[in-house]
C-alpha positions in Angstrom: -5.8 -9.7 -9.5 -5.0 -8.1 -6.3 -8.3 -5.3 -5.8 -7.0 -3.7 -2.3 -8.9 -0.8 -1.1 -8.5 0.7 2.5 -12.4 0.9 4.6 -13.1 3.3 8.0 -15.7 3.0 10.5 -16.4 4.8 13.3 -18.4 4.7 16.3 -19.9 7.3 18.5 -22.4 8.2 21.7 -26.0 8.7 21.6 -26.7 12.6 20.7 -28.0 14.3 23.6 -28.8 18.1 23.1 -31.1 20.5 24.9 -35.0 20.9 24.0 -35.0 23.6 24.7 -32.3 25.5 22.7 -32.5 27.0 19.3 -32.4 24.0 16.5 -30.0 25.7 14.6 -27.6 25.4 17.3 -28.4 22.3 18.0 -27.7 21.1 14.0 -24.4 22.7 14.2 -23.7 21.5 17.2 -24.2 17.9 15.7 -22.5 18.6 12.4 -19.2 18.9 14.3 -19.1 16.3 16.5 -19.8 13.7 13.7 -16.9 16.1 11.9 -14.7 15.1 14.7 -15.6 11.8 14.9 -15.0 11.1 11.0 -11.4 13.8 11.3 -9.2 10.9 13.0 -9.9 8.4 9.7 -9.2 10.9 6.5 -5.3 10.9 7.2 -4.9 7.0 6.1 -7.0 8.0 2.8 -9.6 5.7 3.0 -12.0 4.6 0.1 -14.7 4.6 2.4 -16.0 5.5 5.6 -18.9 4.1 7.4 -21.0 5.6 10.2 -23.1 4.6 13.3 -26.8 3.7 12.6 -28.6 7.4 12.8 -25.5 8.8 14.0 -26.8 12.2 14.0 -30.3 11.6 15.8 -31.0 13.5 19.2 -31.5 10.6 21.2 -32.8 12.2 24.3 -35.7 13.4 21.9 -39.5 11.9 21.4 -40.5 11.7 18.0 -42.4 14.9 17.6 -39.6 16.9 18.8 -37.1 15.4 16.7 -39.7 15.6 13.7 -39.0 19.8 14.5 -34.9 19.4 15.0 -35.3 17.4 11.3 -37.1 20.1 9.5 -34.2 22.6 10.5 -32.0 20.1 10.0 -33.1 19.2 6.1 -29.8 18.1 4.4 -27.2 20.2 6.0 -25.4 16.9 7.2 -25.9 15.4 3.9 -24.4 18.2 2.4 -21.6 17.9 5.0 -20.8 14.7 4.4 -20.9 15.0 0.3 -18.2 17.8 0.5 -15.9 15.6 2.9 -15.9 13.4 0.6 -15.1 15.3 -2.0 -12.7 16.6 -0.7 -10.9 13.3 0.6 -12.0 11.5 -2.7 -13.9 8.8 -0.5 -17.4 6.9 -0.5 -19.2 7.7 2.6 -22.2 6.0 4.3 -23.8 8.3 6.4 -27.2 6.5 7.9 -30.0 8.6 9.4 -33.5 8.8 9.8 -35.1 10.3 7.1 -39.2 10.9 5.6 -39.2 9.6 2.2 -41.1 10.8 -1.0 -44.4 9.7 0.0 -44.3 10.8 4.1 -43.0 7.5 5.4 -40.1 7.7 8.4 -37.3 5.5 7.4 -34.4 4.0 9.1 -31.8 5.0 6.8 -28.1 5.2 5.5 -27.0 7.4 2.2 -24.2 6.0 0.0 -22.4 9.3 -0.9 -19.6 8.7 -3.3 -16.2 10.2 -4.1 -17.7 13.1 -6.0 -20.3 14.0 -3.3 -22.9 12.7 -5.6 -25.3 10.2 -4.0 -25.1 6.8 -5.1 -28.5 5.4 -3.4 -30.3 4.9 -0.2 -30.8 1.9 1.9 -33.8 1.5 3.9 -33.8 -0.5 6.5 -35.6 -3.6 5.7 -36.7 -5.2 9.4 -37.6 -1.5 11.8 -38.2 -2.7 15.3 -41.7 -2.9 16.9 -41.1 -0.1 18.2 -39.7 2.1 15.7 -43.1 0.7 13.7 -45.5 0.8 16.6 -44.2 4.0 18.7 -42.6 6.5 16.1 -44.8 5.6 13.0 -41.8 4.2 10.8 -42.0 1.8 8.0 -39.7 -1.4 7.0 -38.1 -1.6 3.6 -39.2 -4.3 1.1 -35.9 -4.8 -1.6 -32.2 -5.4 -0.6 -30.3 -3.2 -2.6 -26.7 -3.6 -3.9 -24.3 -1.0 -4.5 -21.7 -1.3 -7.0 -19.4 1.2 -6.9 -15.5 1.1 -8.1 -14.3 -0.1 -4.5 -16.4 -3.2 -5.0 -20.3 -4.3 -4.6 -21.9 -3.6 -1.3 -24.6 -4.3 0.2 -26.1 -3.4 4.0 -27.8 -4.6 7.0 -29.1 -1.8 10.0 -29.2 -3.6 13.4 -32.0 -5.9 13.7 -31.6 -6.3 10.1 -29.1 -9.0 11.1 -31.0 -11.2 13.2 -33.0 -12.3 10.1 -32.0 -15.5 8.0 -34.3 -14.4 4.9 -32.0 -11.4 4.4 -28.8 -13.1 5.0 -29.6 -15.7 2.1 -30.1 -13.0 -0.4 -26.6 -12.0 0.5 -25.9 -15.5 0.3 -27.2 -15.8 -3.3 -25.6 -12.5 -4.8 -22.2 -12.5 -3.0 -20.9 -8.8 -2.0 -17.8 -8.3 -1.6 -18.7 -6.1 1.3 -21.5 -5.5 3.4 -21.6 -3.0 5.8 -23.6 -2.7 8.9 -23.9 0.7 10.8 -25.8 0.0 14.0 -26.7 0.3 18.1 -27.0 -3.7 18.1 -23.4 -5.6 18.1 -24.2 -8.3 16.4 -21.7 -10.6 18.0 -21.3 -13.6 16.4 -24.0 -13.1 14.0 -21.9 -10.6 12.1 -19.3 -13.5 12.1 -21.5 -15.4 10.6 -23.0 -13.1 7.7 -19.2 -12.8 6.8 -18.6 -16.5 6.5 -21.9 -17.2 5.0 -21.8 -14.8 2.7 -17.9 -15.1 2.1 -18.2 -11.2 2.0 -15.9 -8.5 4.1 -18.3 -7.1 7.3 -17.8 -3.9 8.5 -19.8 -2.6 11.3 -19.8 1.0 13.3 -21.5 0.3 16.0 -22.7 3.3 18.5 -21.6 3.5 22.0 -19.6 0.3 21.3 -16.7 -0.8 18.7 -16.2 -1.0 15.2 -14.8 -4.1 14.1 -13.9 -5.7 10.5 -15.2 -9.3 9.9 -13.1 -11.6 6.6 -14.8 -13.6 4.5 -13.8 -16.7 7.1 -15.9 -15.1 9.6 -12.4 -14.5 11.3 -12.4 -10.6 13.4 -9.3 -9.1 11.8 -9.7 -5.7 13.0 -11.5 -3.6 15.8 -11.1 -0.3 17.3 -10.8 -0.3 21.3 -12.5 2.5 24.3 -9.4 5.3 23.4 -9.4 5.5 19.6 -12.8 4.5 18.7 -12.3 4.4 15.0 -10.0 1.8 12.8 -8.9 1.8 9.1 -7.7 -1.7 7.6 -6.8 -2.6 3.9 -9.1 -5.5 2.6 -8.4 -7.6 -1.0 -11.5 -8.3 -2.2 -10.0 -10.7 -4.7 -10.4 -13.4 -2.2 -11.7 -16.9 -2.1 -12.2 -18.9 0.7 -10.6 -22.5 0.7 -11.6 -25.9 2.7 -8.7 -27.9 2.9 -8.7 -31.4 4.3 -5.2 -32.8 5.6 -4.0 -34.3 2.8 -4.4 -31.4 1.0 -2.5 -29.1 2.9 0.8 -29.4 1.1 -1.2 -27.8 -1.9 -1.2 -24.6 0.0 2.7 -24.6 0.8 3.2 -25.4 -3.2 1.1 -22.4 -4.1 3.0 -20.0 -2.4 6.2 -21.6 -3.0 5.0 -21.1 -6.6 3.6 -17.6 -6.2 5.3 -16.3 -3.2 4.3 -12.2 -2.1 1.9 -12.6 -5.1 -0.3 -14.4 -2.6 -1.5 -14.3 0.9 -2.6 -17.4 2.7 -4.3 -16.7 5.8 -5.7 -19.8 8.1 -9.1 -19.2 10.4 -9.1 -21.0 12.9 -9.7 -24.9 13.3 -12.1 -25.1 11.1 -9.6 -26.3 7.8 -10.7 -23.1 6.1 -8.0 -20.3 4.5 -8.7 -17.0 3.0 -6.7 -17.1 -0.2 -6.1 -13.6 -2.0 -4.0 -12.4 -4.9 -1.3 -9.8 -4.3 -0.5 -9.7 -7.9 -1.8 -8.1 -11.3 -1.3 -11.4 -13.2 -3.5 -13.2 -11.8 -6.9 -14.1 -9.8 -7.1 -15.9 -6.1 -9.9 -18.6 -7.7 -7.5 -19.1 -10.8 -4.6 -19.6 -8.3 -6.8 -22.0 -6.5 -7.6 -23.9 -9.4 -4.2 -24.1 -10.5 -3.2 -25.6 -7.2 -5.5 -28.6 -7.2 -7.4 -27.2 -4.5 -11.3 -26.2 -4.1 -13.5 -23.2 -2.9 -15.3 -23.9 0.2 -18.4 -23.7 -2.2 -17.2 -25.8 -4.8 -15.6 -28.6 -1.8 -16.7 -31.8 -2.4 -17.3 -31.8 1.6 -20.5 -29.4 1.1 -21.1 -30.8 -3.0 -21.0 -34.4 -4.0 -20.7 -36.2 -0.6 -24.3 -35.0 0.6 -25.4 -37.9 -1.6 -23.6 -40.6 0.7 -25.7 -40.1 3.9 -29.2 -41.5 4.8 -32.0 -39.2 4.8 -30.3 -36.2 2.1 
């Protein structure tokens, strides 16, 4: 059954401010400009909105310093962010460094849902040597999910993505989203989390673009250098479908059979499709299955032919 929700991102500069000034000017200061940067989004009534990696961190300060600009900062931007979306009836994921329970610096992002209330934290699980080594900060040892009514996320911070050990969890418990605030592009790596994980990537990236990754691994969406935001409707009942020749006419029957009650979209050369349900009646993997045709997990291609070559 067709499960369309409509997902933000935004992207944004490193936060300079002056030393030098009072932190409470400073704190306001940052609340609005993340206000303005979020502002542009709320109009298309998102379900969720996701931020930079440590959007809100002064970027032109040392450690110690912004261990001072944090203590006057406490949870004001927290709080900011759980009355917008309240307000806007949205889940927002608002990352940002933050000292945990027991005194340890973490690389952070809070999952703030429609009612303000927070959902959960991720940590981020791989902290760069220097983030360890310079700034004292700790890495993360569980991969959370989030389930929430706009589907089941789960989340990768930067360097988080250029390790395979995280990917395969993602691999194993299938997200329908997973969202990756960062500094770090991630290229074609977030291309590939999306295909490998056959989960929806969205990733705010600072200084850079914000981009929306299918299940394919196809880019569907990014924002450019004058509006450096985007909003896109996903389906997260999806399935993605390996078709060899021959079994192409499979797909024209289906939505002969179906029509507007279901979308088939082609990535690429690759002979894989992103099938989703536009309709109440029924689900893209029973559509699939009606149609004689095969999941890209289930293919024989990547199942029952491994058998026929030497050495496997």
């Amino acid at each position: 059954m067709a499960r369309r929700i409509t997902v933000a991102a935004a992207s944004s500069d490193f936060v300079i401010l002056d030393p030098a000034r009072d932190d409470e000017r400073n704190v306001e200061e940052v609340r609005r400009y993340l206000a303005s940067l979020v502002d542009p989004v709320l109009s298309d009534r998102p379900d969720l909105v996701l931020l930079p990696e440590v959007c809100d961190r002064p970027d032109n300060f040392e450690m110690p310093r912004r261990v001072e600009y944090y203590r006057r900062r406490g949870e004001r931007i927290l709080d900011h962010f759980r009355q917008t979306a309240r307000e806007h009836h949205c889940w927002i994921v608002y990352p940002a460094e933050r000292q945990d329970d027991a005194g340890a610096w973490r690389n952070a992002a809070w999952v703030i849902d429609r009612q303000g209330r927070i959902a959960g934290v991720y940590d981020k699980m791989f902290v760069t040597l220097s983030q360890m080594e310079e700034d004292g900060f700790t890495c993360a040892t569980e991969i959370p999910l989030f389930d929430t009514e706009v589907g089941r996320a789960g989340m990768a911070i930067c360097y988080d993505l250029n390790f395979p050990e995280m990917l395969a969890s993602y691999e194993k418990s299938r997200p329908d989203l997973i969202l990756f605030p960062s500094h770090f592009h991630g290229s074609f790596l977030a291309e590939y989390w999306a295909y490998a994980s056959r989960a929806w990537v969205l990733g705010a990236i600072a200084r850079h673009e914000c981009y929306l990754v299918a299940p394919t691994g196809a880019v569907v969406a990014r924002s450019g250098p004058g509006r450096r935001f985007l909003t896109a409707s996903i389906n997260l009942d999806r399935c993605v479908v390996h078709c060899e020749w021959d079994e192409l006419g499979k797909l024209e029957s289906l939505k002969r059979r179906h029509g507007e009650g279901v979308s088939i979209v082609e990535a690429g050369f690759g002979g894989n499709y992103l099938v989703a349900s536009e309709t109440l009646g029924s689900s893209a993997e029973s559509m699939v299955r009606e149609a004689g045709l095969a999941t890209l997990d289930t293919h024989p291609r990547t199942t029952g032919r491994r058998g026929a070559w030497r050495g496997i």
